[in-house]
C-alpha positions in Angstrom: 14.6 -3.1 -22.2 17.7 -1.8 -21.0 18.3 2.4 -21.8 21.3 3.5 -23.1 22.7 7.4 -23.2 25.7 9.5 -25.2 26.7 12.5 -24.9 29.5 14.8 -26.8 30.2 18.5 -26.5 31.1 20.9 -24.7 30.2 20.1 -21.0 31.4 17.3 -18.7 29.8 13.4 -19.9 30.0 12.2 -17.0 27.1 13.9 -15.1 24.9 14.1 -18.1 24.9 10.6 -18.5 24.4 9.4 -15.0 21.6 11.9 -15.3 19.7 11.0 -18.6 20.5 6.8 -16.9 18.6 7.9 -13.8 15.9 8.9 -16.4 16.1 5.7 -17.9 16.3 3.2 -15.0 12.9 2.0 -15.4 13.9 0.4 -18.6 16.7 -1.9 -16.9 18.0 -1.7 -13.3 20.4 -5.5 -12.9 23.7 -3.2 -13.1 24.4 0.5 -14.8 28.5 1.5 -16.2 29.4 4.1 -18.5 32.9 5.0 -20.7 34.6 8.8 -21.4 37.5 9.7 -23.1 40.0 11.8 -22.0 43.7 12.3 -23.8 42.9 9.4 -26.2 42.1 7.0 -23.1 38.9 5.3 -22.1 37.8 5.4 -18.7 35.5 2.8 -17.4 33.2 2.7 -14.6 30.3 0.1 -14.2 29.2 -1.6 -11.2 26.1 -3.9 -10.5 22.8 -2.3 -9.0 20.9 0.7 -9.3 22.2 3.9 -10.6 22.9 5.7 -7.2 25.6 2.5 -6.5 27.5 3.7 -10.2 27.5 7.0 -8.6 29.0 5.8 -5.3 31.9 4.7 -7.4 32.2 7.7 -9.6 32.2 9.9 -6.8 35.6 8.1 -5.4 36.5 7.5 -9.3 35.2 10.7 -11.2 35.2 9.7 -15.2 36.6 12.4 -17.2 35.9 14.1 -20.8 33.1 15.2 -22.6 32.5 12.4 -24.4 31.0 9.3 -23.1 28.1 6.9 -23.7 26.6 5.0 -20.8 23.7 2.0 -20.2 21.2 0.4 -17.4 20.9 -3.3 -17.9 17.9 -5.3 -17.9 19.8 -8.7 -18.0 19.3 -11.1 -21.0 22.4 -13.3 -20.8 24.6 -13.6 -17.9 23.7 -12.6 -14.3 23.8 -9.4 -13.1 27.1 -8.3 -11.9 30.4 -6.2 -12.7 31.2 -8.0 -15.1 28.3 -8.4 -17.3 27.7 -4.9 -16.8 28.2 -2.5 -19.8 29.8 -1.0 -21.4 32.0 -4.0 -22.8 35.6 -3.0 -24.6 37.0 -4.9 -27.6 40.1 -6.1 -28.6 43.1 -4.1 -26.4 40.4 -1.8 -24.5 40.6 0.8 -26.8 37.1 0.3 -27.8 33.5 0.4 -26.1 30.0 -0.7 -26.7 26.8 -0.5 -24.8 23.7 -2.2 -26.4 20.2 -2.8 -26.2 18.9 -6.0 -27.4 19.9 -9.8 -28.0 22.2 -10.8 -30.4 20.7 -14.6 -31.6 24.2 -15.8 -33.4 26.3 -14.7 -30.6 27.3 -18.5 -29.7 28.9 -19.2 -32.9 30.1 -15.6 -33.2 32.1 -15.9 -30.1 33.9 -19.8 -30.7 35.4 -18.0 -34.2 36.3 -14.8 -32.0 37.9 -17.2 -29.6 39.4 -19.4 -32.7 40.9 -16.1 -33.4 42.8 -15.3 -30.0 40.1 -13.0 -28.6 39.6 -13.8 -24.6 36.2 -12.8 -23.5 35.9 -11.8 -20.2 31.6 -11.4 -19.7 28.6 -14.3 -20.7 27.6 -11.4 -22.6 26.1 -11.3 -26.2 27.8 -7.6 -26.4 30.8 -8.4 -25.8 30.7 -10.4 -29.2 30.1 -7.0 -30.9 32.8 -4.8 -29.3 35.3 -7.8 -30.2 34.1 -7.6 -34.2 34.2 -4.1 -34.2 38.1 -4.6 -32.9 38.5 -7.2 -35.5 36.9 -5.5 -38.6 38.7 -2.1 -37.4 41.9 -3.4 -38.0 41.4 -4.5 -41.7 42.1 -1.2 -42.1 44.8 1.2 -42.3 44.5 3.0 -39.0 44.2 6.9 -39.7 43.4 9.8 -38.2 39.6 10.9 -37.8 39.0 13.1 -40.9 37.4 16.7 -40.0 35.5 16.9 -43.3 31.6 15.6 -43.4 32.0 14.2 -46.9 34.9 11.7 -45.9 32.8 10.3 -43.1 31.1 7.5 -44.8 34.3 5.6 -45.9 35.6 6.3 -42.4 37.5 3.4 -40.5 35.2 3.2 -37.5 31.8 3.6 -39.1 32.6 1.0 -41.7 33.9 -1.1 -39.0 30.5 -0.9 -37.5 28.2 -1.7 -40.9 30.1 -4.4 -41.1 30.1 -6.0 -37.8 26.3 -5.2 -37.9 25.7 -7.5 -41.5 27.5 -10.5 -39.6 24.4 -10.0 -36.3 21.1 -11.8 -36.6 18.7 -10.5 -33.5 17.9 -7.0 -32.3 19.9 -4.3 -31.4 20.1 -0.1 -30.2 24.2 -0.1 -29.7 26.6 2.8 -29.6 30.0 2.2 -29.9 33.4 4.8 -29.0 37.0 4.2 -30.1 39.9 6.1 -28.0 41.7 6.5 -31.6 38.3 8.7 -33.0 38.1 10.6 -29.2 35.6 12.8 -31.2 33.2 10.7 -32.3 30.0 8.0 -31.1 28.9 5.6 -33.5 25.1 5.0 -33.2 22.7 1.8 -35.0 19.6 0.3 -34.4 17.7 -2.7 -35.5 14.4 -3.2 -33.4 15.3 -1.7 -30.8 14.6 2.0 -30.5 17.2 4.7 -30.6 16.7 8.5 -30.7 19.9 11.5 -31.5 19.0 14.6 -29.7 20.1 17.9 -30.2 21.0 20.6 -27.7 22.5 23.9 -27.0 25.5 22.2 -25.1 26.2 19.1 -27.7 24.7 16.1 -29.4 22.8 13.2 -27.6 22.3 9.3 -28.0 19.4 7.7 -26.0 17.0 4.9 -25.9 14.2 7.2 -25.1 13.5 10.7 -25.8 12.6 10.8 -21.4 16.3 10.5 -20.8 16.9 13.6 -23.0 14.3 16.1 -21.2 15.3 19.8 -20.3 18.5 18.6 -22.2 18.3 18.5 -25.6 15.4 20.3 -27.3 14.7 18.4 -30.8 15.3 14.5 -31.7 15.7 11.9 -34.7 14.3 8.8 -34.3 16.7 6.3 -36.2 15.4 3.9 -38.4 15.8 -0.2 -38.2 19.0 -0.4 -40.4 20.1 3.0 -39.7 23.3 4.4 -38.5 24.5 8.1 -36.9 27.5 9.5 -36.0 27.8 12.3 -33.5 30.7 14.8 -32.8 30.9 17.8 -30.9 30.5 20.0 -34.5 27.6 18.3 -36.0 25.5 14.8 -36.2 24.7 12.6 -39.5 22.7 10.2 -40.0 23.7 7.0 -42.7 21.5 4.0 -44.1 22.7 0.5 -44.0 24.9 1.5 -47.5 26.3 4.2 -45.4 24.9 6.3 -47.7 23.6 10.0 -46.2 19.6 10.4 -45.0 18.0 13.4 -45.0 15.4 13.9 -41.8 13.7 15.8 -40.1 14.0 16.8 -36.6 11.3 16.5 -34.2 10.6 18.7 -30.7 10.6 16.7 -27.7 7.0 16.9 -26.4 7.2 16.8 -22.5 8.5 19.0 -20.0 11.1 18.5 -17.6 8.3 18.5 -14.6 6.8 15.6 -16.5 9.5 13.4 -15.7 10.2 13.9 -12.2 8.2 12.8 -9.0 7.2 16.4 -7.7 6.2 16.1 -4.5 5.3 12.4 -4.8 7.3 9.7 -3.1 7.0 7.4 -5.7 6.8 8.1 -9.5 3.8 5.2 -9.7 1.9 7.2 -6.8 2.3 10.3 -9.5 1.0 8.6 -12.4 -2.0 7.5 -10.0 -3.0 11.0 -9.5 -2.0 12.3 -12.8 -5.1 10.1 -14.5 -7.3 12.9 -14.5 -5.4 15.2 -16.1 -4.1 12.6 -18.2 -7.8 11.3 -19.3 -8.4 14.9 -20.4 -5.4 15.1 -22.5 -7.0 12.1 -24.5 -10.3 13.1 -24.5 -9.2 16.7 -25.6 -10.8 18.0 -29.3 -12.0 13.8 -29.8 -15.5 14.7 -28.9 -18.0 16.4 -31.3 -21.1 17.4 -30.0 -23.0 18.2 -33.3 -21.8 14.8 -34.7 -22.7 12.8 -31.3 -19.1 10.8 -32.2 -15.5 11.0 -31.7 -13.0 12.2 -34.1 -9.7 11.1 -34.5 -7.2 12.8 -37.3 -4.9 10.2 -37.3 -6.7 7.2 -38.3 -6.0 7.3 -42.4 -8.0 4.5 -43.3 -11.3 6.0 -45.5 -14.6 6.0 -44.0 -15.5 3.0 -46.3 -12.4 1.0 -45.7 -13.2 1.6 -41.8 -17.0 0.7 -42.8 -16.3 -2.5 -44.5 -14.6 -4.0 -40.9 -16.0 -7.4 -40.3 -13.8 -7.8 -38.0 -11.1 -6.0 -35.5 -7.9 -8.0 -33.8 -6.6 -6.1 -30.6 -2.9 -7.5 -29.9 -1.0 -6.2 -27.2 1.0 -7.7 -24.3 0.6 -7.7 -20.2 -1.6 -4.2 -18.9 -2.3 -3.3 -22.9 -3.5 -6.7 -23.3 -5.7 -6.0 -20.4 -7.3 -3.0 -21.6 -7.8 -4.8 -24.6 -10.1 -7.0 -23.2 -12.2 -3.7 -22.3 -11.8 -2.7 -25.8 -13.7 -6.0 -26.8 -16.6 -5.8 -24.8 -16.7 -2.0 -25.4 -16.4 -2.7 -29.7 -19.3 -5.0 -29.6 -21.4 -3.7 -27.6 -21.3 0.2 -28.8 -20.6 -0.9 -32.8 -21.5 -4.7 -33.0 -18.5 -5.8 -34.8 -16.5 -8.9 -33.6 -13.4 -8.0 -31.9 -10.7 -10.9 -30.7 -8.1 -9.9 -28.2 -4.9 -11.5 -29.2 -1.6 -11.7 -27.1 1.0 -10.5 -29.6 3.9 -12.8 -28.3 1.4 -15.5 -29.3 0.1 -14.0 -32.4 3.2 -13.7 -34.2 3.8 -17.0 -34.2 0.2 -18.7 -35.2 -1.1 -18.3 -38.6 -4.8 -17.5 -38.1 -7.2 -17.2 -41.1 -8.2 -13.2 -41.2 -10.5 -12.0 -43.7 -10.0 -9.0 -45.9 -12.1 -6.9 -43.9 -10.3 -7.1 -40.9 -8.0 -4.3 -38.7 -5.6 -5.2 -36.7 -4.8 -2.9 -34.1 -1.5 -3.0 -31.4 -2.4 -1.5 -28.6 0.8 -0.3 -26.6 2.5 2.6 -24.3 6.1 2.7 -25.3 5.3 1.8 -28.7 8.4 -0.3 -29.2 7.0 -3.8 -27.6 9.1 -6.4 -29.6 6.5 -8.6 -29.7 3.7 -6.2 -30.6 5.8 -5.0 -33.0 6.5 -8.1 -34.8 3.0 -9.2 -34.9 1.9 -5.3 -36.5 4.5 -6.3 -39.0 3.2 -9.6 -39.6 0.0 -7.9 -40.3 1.1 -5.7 -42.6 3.1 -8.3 -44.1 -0.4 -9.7 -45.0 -2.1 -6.9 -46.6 -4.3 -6.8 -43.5 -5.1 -2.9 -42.3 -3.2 -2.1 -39.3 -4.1 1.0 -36.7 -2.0 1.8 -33.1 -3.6 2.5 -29.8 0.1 4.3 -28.4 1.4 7.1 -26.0 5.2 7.7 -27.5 5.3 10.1 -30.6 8.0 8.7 -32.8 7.9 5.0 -31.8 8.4 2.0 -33.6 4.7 1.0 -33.8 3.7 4.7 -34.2 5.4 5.0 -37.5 4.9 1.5 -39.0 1.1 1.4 -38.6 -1.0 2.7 -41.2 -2.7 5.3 -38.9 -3.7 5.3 -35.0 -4.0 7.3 -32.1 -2.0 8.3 -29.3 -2.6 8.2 -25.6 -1.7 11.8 -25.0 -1.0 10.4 -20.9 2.5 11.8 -20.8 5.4 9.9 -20.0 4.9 7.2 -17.6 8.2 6.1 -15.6 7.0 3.8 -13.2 7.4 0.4 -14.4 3.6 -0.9 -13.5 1.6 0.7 -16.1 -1.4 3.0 -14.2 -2.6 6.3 -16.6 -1.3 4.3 -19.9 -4.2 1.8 -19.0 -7.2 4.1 -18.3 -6.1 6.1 -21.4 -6.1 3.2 -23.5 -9.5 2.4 -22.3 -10.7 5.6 -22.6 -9.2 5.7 -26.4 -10.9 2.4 -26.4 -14.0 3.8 -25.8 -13.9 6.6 -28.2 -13.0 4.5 -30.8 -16.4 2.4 -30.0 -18.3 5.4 -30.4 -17.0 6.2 -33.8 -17.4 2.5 -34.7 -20.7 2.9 -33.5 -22.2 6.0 -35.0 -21.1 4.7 -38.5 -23.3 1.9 -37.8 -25.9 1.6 -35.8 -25.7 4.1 -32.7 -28.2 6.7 -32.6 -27.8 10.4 -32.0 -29.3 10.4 -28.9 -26.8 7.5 -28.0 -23.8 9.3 -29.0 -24.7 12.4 -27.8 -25.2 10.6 -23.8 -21.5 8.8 -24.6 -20.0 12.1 -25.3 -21.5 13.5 -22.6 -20.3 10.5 -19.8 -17.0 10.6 -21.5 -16.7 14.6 -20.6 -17.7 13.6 -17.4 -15.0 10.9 -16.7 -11.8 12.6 -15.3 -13.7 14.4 -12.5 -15.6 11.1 -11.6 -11.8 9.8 -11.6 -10.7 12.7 -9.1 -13.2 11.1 -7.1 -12.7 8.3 -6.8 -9.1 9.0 -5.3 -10.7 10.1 -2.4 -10.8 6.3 -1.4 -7.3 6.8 -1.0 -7.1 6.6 2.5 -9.2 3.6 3.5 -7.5 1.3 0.7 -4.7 2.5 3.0 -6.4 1.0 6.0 -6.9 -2.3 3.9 -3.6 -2.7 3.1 -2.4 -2.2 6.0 -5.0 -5.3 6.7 -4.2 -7.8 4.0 -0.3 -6.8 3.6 1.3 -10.2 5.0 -1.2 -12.5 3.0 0.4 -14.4 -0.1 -2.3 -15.4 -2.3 -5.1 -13.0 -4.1 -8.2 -13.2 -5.6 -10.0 -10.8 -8.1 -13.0 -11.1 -9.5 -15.6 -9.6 -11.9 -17.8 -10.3 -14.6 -18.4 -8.4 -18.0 -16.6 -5.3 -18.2 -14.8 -6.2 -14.7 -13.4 -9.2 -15.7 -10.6 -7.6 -17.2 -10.2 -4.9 -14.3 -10.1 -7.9 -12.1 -7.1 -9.3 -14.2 -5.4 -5.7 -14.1 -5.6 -5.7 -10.7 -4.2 -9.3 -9.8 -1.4 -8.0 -12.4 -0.3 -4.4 -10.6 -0.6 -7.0 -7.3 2.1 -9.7 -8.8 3.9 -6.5 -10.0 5.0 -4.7 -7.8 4.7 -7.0 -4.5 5.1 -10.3 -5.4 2.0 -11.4 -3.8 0.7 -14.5 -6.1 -3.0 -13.3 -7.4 -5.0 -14.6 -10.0 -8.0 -12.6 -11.8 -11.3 -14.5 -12.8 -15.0 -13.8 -14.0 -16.5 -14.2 -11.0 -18.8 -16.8 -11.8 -16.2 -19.3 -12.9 -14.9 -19.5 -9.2 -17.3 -22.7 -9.2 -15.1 -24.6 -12.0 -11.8 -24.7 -9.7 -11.0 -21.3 -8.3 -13.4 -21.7 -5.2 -10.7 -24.4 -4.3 -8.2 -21.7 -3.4 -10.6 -20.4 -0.7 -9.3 -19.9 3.0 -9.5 -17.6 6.1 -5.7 -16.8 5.2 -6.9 -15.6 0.7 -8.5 -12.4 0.3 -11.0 -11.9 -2.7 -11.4 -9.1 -4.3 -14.7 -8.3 -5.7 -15.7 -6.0 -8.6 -19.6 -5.0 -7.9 -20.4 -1.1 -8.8 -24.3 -1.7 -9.8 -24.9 -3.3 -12.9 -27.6 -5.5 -14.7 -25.4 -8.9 -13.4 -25.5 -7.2 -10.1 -27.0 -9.8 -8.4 -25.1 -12.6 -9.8 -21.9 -11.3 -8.6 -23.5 -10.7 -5.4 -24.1 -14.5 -5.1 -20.5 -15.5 -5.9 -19.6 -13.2 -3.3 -21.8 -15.4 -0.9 -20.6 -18.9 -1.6 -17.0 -16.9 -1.0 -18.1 -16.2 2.3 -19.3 -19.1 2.9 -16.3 -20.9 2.8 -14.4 -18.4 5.3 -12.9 -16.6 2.4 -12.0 -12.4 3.5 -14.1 -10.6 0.8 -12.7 -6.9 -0.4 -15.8 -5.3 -2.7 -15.1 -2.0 -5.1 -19.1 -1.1 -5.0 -20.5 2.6 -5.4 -20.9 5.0 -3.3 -23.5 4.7 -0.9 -24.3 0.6 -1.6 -25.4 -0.9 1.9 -26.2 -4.5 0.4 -22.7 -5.0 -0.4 -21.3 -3.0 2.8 -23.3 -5.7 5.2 -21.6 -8.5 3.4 -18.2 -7.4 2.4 -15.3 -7.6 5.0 -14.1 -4.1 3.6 -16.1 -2.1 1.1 -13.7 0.6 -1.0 -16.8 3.1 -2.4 -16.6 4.5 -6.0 -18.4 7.2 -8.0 -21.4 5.7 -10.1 -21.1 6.0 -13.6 -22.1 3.8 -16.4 -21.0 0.7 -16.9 -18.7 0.7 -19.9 -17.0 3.4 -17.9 -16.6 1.5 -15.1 -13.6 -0.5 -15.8 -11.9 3.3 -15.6 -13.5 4.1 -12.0 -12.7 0.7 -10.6 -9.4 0.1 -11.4 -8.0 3.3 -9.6 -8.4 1.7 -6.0 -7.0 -1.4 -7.3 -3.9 0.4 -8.4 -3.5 2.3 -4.9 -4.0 -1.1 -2.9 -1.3 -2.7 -5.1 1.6 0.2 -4.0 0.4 0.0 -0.3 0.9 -3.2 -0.3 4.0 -3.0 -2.1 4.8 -0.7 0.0 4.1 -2.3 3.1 6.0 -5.4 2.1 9.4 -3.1 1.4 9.2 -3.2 -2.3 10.6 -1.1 -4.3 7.2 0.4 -6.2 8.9 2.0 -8.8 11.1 -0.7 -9.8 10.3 -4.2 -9.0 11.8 -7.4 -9.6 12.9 -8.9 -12.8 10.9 -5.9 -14.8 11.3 -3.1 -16.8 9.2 -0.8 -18.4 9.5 -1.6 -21.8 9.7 -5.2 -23.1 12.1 -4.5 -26.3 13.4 -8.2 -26.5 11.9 -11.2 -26.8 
């Protein structure tokens, strides 16, 4: 959580950095500042709110120089306000740091720091930092910043920096400026993801390679324990010793239209109708015709070690964890090996008995979810084969996992997850093919899978022709504050997605259930004044979920159905009926979720939410 930008070179900071935090505003939006320097002085903005109220006060207060860092808070400690904003200066004010992260020893960090005559001013855990940084800084004999590369790794303000970070226990993606080095940003991370960029105009620092788009054309993702400096000549990068690292730069993968809304109001709206397009991208060169499979070039576990699986653990968190759940029923069914869907903030903790023959794999968009993480390194900790379901090249997960496979969905800004999830699913089911033909699945199995799959974004483009009467629902149902959704089988986890986008983005209380457990409790929630949602395209448990639907009615209860096109049954007994292509049923889960998504933003909509950037979340969840 929380996104944090740098900039120095030869243009103005100040605009690139409101610019790459507008970028990154789904990752944190409690309160936004940034910090120049100009003539060997710091000038500090930061305000509480969105970005656009930090530009309001830069526009009266312009920030000078053209070199400057800058962050968008997600708070951890201390409300949301000017104060707790960063960036947070040390000692005198002649230093700066912005950081993603929580520090866990910040309590007994600050009563020595207090012992020592330091006044804090913020219920911050960063300010700690900037204060250490000020306090180790001046163990040294102050002098001036040395030009030469070689003399950078015994410099004042880097060592400062190493050794503030050995006296830290938690997470953190900080950089840190000093108005007596006006040339230089300090950069470190430790689980909590930080990328340098490079560009035609000067060197970057962000949380996310999105903030750096049309900007700066390659990257370097640090490290956990690494450190970089950037100046306006060059950029190095240091291990924990301080010692130099040699890497490699990467090119930034999307384009600049990729990360704005077009001609969309809303970025979630975008991501909505980018699914086809996006399902294509990850069904692209997977599917093999003469093999009646999926390939994958990523995996690199052997055919035999992938063989041997008695067993696979998904672990993933909120919307992954959903699709997840597809994965199960998907894994079993297609290659009959037991699959258990595990949340990773749980996971981490608990110390299950796993056999040797069993894969763990995170499932995961940003591919820097704390608590996925920690449980993939738990895993590997173990000796325990680990694979990544993820859609950010150069993430944390991405690179620690033995092999996986990414999403290919492009970069998805709007804080309740849409194309991540039917890309996962549709990864999902890929994978369950593969599984599959290495087992059991016959040719002419594979070969109608491969087919269905090709078939799936189209069927998707479909289905958004529903667009309009969810629309007319919404417009319906808008004022109500309780949900239902329900579905069995392959819809029970829809039904969860769907009760999650709802909570999401318009704080409407809904729960998801398989249908037929509305009996043991649920069915007590029933009124005129509680919508139910039912998942009922046409399946072999048709009929069962057409009785729950019943005893729903029967008790006054305003039923919603998702059914396919052209279903008259369910149309004389629904309230509202939202029509879907027919496709088979493990693909269903990707078919049926799309109206759920659309009736979640016209809701939220309708309510006066802001869709893009609710409540209390942020994108990605890089704390615990």
């Amino acid at each position: 959580m929380c996104g944090i930008v740098g900039y120095v070179g030869t243009q103005d900071a100040e605009p690139i950095l409101v610019e790459g935090l507008r970028r990154l505003e789904y990752r944190g939006y409690d309160s936004a500042g940034l910090v120049t320097i100009s003539n060997r002085r710091l000038h500090l903005r930061k305000q509480a709110g969105r970005i656009q109220d930090l530009a309001r006060v830069l526009r009266d207060r312009p920030a000078p120089g053209d070199l400057g860092i800058s962050h968008t808070r997600w708070a951890t400690h201390g409300p949301a306000n000017d104060i707790n904003a960063h960036p947070h200066l040390g000692g005198d004010g002649t230093l700066a740091v912005v950081h993603n992260g929580v520090i866990e020893n910040y309590a007994p960090l600050r009563r020595q720091l207090e012992r020592d005559g330091y006044v804090f001013k913020s219920d911050t855990d960063t300010e700690v930092i900037a204060h250490l940084i000020d306090q180790n800084l001046r163990k040294s004999e102050p002098r001036e910043t040395p030009s030469d590369w070689v003399e950078w790794t015994s410099h004042d303000l880097v060592e400062a920096v190493s050794t503030t970070l050995a006296q830290l226990k938690g997470t953190y993606g900080l950089a840190v400026v000093s108005a007596r080095y006006p040339d230089m940003i300090v950069g470190a991370r430790l689980g909590s993801p930080l990328v340098v960029g490079v560009g035609e105009t000067g060197h970057f620092l962000a949380s996310d390679p999105s903030a750096l788009v049309g900007m700066a054309d390659k990257v370097v993702y640090l490290q956990d324990y690494q450190l970089c400096v950037l100046t306006r000549n060059g950029w190095h990068i240091l291990d924990q010793d301080r010692g130099r690292v040699e890497v490699a730069l990467e090119t930034i993968q999307w384009q600049e239209s990729q990360t704005d809304k077009g001609n969309f109001e809303h970025y979630m709206l975008k991501e909505i109708y980018e699914q086809p397009e996006a399902l294509e991208n990850a069904l692209r060169g997977r599917l093999n015709d003469a093999d009646a499979s999926a390939h994958f070039g990523g995996l690199n576990l052997d055919t035999q070690q992938i063989r041997r699986a008695d067993r696979i653990i998904l672990t993933a968190c909120g919307t992954s964890y959903n699709a997840g759940l597809v994965g199960e029923y998907l894994i079993e069914e297609f290659a009959r090996i037991p699959v258990e869907v595990e949340y990773a903030s749980e996971f981490r903790y608990r110390n299950p008995p796993i056999d040797r023959n069993t894969i763990v794999l995170a499932i995961t968009q940003s591919g820097e979810t704390a608590d996925t993480l920690a449980a993939l390194r738990e895993s590997k900790r173990k000796g325990h084969p680990t694979l990544a379901l993820c859609n950010v090249v150069g993430s944390s997960i991405a690179r620690e996992a033995d092999g996986g496979v990414y999403l290919h969905a492009g970069p998805e800004i709007g804080v309740a997850s849409t194309k991540a999830f039917t890309n996962q699913v549709a990864v999902l089911t890929m994978l369950a093919l593969y599984l599959g033909r290495m087992r059991h699945l016959s040719s002419l199995q594979g070969t109608a899978m491969v087919r269905d799959l090709r078939a799936l974004p189209d069927a998707v483009r479909r289905t958004l022709g529903c667009h309009e009467t969810v629309r007319r629902i919404a417009e319906r149902y808008c004022q109500v504050n309780n949900f239902l959704y329900l579905g069995r089988q392959y819809h029970y986890p829809v039904a969860l997605e769907g009760a999650l986008k709802l909570k999401e983005i318009s704080y409407i209380h809904a729960e998801g259930y398989p249908a037929a457990e509305m009996k043991h409790g649920p069915i007590a929630l029933v009124d005129e004044e509680t919508p139910s949602v039912f998942l009922m395209p046409r399946g072999p448990i048709f009929d069962k979920v057409m009785s729950n639907l019943e005893e729903v009615k029967a008790r006054g209860g305003p039923v919603i159905a998702i059914a396919c096109e052209g279903d008259e049954e369910v149309a004389a007994r629904a309230d509202e009926v939202i029509y879907v292509p027919e496709v088979p049923e493990y693909l269903q889960p990707i078919i049926s979720v799309v109206p759920l998504q659309l009736l979640a933003y016209h809701i939220a909509l309708l309510r006066g939410c802001d869709v893009d950037k609710p409540r209390n979340l942020a994108k990605s969840v890089t704390v615990e």
